[in-house]
C-alpha positions in Angstrom: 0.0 0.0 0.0 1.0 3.6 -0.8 1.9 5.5 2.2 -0.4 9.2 2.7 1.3 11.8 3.3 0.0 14.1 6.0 2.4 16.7 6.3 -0.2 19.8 6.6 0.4 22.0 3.3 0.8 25.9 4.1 -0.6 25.8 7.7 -1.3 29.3 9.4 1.9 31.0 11.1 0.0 30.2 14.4 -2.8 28.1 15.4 -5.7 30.0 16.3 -8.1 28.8 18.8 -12.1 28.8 17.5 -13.0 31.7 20.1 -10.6 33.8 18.7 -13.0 34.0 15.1 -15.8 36.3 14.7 -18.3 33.7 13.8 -21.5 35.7 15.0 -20.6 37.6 11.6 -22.0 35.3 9.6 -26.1 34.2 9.6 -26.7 31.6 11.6 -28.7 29.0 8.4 -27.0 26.1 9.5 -25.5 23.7 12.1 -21.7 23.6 12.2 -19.3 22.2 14.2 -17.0 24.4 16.3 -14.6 24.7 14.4 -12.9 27.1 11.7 -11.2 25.8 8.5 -7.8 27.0 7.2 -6.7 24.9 4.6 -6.9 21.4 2.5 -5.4 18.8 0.2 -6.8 15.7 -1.8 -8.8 14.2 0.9 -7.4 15.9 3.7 -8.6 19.4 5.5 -7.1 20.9 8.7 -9.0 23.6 11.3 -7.4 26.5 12.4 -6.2 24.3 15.8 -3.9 22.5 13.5 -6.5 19.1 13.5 -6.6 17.1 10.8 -9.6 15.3 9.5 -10.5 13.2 6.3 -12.9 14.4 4.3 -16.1 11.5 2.9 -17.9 15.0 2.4 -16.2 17.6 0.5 -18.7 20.1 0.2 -21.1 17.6 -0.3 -19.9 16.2 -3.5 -18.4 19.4 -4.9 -14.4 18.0 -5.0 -14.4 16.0 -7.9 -10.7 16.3 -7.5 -10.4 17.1 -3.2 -9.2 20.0 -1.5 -6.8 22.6 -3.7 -5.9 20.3 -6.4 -3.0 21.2 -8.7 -4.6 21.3 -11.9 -7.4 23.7 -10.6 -5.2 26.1 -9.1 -3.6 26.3 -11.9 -6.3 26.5 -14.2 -7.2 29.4 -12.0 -4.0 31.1 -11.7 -3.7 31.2 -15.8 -6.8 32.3 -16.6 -7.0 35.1 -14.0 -3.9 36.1 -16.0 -5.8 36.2 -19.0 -9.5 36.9 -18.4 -11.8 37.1 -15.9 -15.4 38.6 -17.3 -15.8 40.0 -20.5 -19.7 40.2 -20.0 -22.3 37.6 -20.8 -22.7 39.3 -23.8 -20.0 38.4 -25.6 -18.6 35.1 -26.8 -15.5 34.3 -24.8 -13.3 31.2 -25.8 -13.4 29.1 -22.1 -17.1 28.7 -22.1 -17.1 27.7 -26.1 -14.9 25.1 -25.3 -16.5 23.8 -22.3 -19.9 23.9 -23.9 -18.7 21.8 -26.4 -17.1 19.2 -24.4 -20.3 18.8 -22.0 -22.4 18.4 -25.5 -20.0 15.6 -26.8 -20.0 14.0 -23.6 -24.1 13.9 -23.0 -25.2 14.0 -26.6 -27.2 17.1 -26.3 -27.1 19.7 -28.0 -26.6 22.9 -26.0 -25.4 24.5 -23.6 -26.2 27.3 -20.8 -24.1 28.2 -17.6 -25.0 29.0 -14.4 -23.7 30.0 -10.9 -24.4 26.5 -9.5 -27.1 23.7 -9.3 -30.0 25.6 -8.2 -29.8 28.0 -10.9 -29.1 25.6 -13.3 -32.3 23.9 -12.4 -33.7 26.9 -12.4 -32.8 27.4 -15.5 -34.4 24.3 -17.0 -37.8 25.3 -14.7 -38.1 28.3 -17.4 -36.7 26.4 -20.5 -39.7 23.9 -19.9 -42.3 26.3 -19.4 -41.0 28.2 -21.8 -41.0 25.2 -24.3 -45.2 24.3 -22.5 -46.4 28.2 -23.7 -44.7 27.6 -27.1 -46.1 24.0 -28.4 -48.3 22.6 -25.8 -51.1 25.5 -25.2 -49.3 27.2 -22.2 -48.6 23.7 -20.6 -46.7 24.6 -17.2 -46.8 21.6 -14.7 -43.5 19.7 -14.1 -44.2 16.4 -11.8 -41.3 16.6 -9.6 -40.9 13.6 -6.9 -41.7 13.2 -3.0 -38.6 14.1 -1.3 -36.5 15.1 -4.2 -33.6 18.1 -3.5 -33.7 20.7 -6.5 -32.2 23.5 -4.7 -32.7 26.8 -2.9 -34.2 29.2 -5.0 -37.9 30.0 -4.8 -38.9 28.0 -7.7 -36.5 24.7 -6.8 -37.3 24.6 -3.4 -41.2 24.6 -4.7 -40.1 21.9 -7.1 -38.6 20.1 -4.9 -40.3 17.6 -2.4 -37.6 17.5 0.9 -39.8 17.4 4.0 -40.3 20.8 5.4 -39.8 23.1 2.5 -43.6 22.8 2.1 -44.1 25.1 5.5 -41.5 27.7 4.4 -41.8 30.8 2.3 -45.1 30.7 1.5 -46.6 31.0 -1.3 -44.9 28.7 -3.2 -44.3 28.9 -6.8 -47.4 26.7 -8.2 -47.1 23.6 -10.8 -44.9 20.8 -9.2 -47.0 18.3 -8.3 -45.2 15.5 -6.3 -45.4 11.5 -7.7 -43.6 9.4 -5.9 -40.1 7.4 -7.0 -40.0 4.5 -8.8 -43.8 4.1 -9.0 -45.0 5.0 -13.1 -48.5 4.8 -11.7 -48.0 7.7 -9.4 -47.1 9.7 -12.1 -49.5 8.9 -14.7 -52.1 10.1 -12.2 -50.6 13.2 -12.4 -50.4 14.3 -15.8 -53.3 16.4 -17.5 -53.1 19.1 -20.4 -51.1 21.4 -18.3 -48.5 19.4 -17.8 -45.1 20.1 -19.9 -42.0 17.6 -18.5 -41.2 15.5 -15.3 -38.0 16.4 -13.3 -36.2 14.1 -11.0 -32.6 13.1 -9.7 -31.3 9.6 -11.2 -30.1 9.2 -7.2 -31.9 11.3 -4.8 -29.3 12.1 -2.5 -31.0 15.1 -0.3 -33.4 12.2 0.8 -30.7 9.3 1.8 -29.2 7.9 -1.8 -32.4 6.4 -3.2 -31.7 5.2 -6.4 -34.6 5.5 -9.3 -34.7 2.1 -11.0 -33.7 1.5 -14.3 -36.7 0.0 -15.2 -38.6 3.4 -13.7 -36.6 5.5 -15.7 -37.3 3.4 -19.4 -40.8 3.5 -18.3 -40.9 7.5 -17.8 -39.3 7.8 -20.9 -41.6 5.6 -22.8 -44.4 8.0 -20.8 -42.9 11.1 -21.9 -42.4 10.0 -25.3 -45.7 9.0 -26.3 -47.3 12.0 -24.9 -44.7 14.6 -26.0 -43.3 15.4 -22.5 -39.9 16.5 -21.3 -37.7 14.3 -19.4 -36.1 16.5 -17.0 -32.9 15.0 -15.3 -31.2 17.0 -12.6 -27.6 15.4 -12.3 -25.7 18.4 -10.3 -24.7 15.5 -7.7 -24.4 12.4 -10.1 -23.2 14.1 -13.0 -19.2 14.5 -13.7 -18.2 10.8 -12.3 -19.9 10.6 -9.5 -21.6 7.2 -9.9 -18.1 6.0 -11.9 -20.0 6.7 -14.7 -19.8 10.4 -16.9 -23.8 10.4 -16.1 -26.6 8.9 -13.8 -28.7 8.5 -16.8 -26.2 5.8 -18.3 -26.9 3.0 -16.2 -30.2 2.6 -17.5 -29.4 3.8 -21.0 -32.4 6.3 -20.7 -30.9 9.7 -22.1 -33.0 13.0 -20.9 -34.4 16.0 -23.1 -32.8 18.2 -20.5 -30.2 17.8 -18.1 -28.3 19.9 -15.1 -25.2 20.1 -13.6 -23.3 21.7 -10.6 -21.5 20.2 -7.6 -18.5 18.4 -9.4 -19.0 20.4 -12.6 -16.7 22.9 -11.5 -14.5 21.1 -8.7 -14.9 23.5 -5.9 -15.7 26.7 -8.2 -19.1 28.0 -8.5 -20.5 26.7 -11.8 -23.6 25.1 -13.0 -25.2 24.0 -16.6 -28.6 23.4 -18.5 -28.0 21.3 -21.3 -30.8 20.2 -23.7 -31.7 18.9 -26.7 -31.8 21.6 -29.9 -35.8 21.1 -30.3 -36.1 21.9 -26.5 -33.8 24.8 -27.0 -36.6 27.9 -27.3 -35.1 30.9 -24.9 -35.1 34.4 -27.1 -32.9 36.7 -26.3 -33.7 38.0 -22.9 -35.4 35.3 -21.4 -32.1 33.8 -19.6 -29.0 35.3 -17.7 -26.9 36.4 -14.9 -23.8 39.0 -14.6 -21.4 36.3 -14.5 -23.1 33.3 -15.8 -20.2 31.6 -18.6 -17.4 33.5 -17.1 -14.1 31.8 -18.5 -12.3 31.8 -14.7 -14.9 29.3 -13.6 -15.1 27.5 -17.4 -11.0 27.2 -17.2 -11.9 25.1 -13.9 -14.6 23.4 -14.9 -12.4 22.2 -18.0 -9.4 21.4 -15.6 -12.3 18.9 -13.6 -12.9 17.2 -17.4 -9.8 17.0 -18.4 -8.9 14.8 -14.7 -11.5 12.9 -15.4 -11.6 11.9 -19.0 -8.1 10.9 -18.1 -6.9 7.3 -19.0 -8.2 5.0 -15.8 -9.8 7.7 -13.6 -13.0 6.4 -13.7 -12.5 2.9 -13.8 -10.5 4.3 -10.5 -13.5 5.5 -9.2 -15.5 2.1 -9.7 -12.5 0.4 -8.5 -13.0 2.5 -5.0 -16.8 2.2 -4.7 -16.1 -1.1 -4.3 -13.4 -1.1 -1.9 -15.6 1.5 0.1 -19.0 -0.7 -0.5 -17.2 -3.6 0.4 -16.1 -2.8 3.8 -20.0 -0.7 4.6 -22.0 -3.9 3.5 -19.6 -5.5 6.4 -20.5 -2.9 9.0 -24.1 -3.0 8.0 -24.0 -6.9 8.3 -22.3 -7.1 11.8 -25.1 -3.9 13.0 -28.2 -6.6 11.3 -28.7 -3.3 9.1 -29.8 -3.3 5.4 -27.9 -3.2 2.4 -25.8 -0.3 1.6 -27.1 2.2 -0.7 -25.7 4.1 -4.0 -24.1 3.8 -6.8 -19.9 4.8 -7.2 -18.7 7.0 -4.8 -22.4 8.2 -4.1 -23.0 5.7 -1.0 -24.9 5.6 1.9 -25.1 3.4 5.2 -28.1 2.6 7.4 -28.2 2.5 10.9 -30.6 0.6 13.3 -31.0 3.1 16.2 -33.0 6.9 15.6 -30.3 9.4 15.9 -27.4 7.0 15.5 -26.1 8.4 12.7 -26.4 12.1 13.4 -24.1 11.0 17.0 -21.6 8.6 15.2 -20.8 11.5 13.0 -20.3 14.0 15.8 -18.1 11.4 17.7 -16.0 10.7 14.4 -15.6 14.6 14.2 -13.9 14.2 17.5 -11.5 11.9 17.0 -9.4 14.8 15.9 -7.4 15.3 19.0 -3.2 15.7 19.0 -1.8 13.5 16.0 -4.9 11.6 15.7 -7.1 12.5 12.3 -11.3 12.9 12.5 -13.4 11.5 10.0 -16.0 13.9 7.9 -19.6 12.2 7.4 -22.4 13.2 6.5 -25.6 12.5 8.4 -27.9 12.6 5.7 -31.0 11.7 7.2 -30.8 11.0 11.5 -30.5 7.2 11.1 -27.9 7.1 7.6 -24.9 8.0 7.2 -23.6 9.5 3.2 -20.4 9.1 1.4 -19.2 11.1 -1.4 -15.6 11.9 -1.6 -13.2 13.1 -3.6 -13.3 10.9 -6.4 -9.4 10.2 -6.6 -9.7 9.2 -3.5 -6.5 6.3 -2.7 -7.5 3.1 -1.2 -5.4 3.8 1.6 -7.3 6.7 2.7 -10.9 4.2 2.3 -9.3 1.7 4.4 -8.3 4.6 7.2 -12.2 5.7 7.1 -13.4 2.4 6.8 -11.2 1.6 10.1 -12.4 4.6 12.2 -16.2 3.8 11.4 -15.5 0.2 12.6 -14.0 1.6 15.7 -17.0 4.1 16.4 -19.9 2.0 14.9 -19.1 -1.1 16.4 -17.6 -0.5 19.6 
C-alpha cells in the first residue's frame, strides 16, 4: 500500500483557537461544528487548531478532484492572467470550449451556464415552461418527486419535495405536483393538459441515496415519449463521475431531453449548466442570464475537472474505489443486522438501526481529531444514515483509514 502523506500544506503562522474567530458575523442558516477551517489537500482538511480530518464530504460532493488540487489552481492562476469577465454578452473562448465538451460527452445539443445547481435547475424550470407556452397550449406543470432536493431558490425549493420546504416561504411557486419514486403509476395520475416535463434526480441524494430504478426510468421515458413530455434529469450530484459513470442516466441507457449540472462540474468553483436537446432549446434573447453566468475563470476550472476525469483509468479508479468503500459498509451494516448499503460509485450511503445513530456517530468521528490523531468527515444525511461522497481520486489507503475509524465508532 502507498503510504499518505500528512504533512499539513501551508498551515497558518500560528494556530488560532475557535473563540478567537468572529463567527456571529456570519447568519446563523446552519449547524456547524465548532470549528474554523484554514486549509486542505486531496482528501485531507485541517482547522485552524492545526486538526486534521478526512474528508467523505467535501462540500457535499463538490471535490471531484479534493481539496486545492494542482490542476485547478492552476487552471485558475492562468486564466485570471488572462480573463476574468468579459460580459455575458460576448462570446468568450473558455465557455465555447466547455460547452462543447459537455455536449460531446451527453449527446445534447446545447449548452447554458450558471452560478451553481440551483440556478441551473432553475434554468431548465423556465426552459420547460417556456418550451409548455410555445407547443403545448401554455402547458406549465413539471411532476417533480416526494422528497427530491432541486435546490434553494424559490422555484427549486417549490419543485422540490424534501420534508419541510412545504411550510417555508409561502406562497410557493405553483405547478410541481409531487409523484412518488419509482412508482410510473403515481405519475401517470398526475399528468393532464397542463403538464409540460417531469423532473427528477437519477439518485436522490438530499433524501438518503435512493436510487430511481432502471426500469422506472425506461418507463418515464416511454411516458414522456408517447405524450410529447420533457424528461427532466437533474444530475448536479451524479453528473461528472460521481456514480463511476460520466452520467446517472447511463446505467439505465435512458438519455434525458434536458439535463443539469453543478457540484462536481466545477470542482470547488461555482459553476452550474442546463443542457438540452436543440428542439427543447426555445429561450429568445432575454429570457435567460446572470452578470457572471459563462465566465471563462470558472469554465477554465470546470475544463481542468474534465480534463482529470476523462483521463486514461480515472473512472475505472473511481469504480474500483466504490467497491473497496461498498465492500467494507455492507460488512458494518451486516455485523449492526442493518440493510444493504445504498448508492451507486462513490455516491453511497449506510443505514443504521437506532434513531439518531447516525447524526451521534458522525459527531463522535468529528472528535476523533485530537493531537496527532485524524477525524473523520460524514455526512448524516438523514438521522438514522450516514452519506459518502468523496473526492473521487480518492486512494485506497485513505478508504481503508475511514473504513477503520467507522468500525471503531460503529461497532464499539
Amino acid at each position: 500500500m502507498t503510504t499518505v502523506d500528512l504533512a499539513s500544506p501551508a498551515a497558518p503562522a500560528a494556530p488560532a483557537a475557535f473563540d478567537q474567530y468572529p463567527v456571529h458575523a456570519l447568519m446563523h442558516v446552519t449547524q456547524r461544528p465548532a470549528a474554523v477551517f484554514t486549509h486542505g489537500r486531496g482528501s485531507w482538511l485541517w482547522d485552524s487548531s492545526g486538526r486534521r480530518y478526512l474528508d467523505l464530504v467535501q462540500g457535499w460532493a463538490v471535490n471531484t478532484l479534493g481539496h486545492a488540487p494542482p490542476a485547478i489552481a492552476r487552471a485558475l492562476a492562468a486564466q485570471a492572467a488572462r480573463l476574468l469577465q468579459p460580459g455575458p454578452g460576448l462570446y468568450n473562448d473558455r465557455a465555447v470550449e466547455l460547452a462543447q465538451r459537455l455536449t460531446a460527452l451527453s449527446g445534447l445539443d446545447r449548452c447554458y451556464f450558471t452560478g451553481g445547481g440551483a440556478e441551473a435547475n432553475e434554468g431548465a424550470i423556465k426552459l420547460a415552461r417556456k418550451f409548455g407556452a410555445l407547443h403545448r397550449g401554455g402547458a406549465f406543470q413539471i411532476v417533480t418527486f416526494e422528497n427530491a432536493f432541486h435546490g434553494r431558490t424559490l422555484a427549486t425549493m417549490s419543485a422540490s419535495g424534501k420534508p419541510g420546504f412545504e411550510r417555508l416561504f409561502e406562497p410557493k411557486v405553483p405547478g410541481f405536483p409531487k409523484a412518488r419514486l419509482n412508482d410510473i403509476d403515481s405519475v401517470a395520475a398526475l399528468l393532464g393538459p397542463q403538464t409540460v416535463a417531469v423532473m427528477l434526480e437519477p439518485i436522490q441524494g438530499e433524501a438518503g441515496v435512493i436510487e430511481a430504478t432502471p426500469e422506472f426510468l425506461r418507463a418515464l421515458r416511454r411516458l414522456c415519449d408517447d405524450l410529447g413530455l420533457l424528461l427532466i434529469f437533474d444530475e448536479v450530484q451524479t453528473g461528472i463521475g460521481r456514480t463511476g459513470q460520466w452520467w446517472g442516466w447511463q446505467a439505465s441507457g435512458v438519455q434525458p431531453d434536458v439535463m443539469t449540472l453543478g457540484k462536481g462540474l466545477g470542482g470547488g468553483v461555482p459553476i452550474g449548466a442546463l443542457l438540452a436537446r436543440e428542439r427543447v432549446c426555445c429561450f429568445a434573447p432575454g429570457d435567460q442570464g446572470g452578470t457572471y453566468h459563462g465566465n471563462p475563470l470558472m469554465c477554465a476550472a470546470a475544463l481542468a475537472v474534465l480534463d482529470a476525469v476523462a483521463a486514461s483509468g480515472f473512472l475505472e479508479q473511481v469504480r474500483e474505489r466504490s467497491g473497496q468503500l461498498r465492500q467494507g459498509l455492507q460488512a458494518i451494516a451486516d455485523a449492526l443486522g442493518s440493510g444493504p448499503v445504498r448508492g451507486r460509485g462513490l455516491l453511497l450511503a449506510l443505514d443504521l438501526r437506532q434513531p439518531e445513530q447516525a447524526t451521534q456517530a458522525a459527531q463522535a468521528l468529528l472528535q476523533q481529531a485530537q493531537g496527532d490523531a485524524p477525524g473523520l468527515l460524514v455526512n448524516a444525511v438523514r438521522p438514522q444514515r450516514l452519506r459518502f461522497v468523496p473526492a473521487l481520486d480518492i486512494t485506497a489507503d485513505e478508504i481503508d483509514l475511514a473504513l477503520q475509524m467507522l468500525r471503531a465508532v460503529l461497532l464499539r
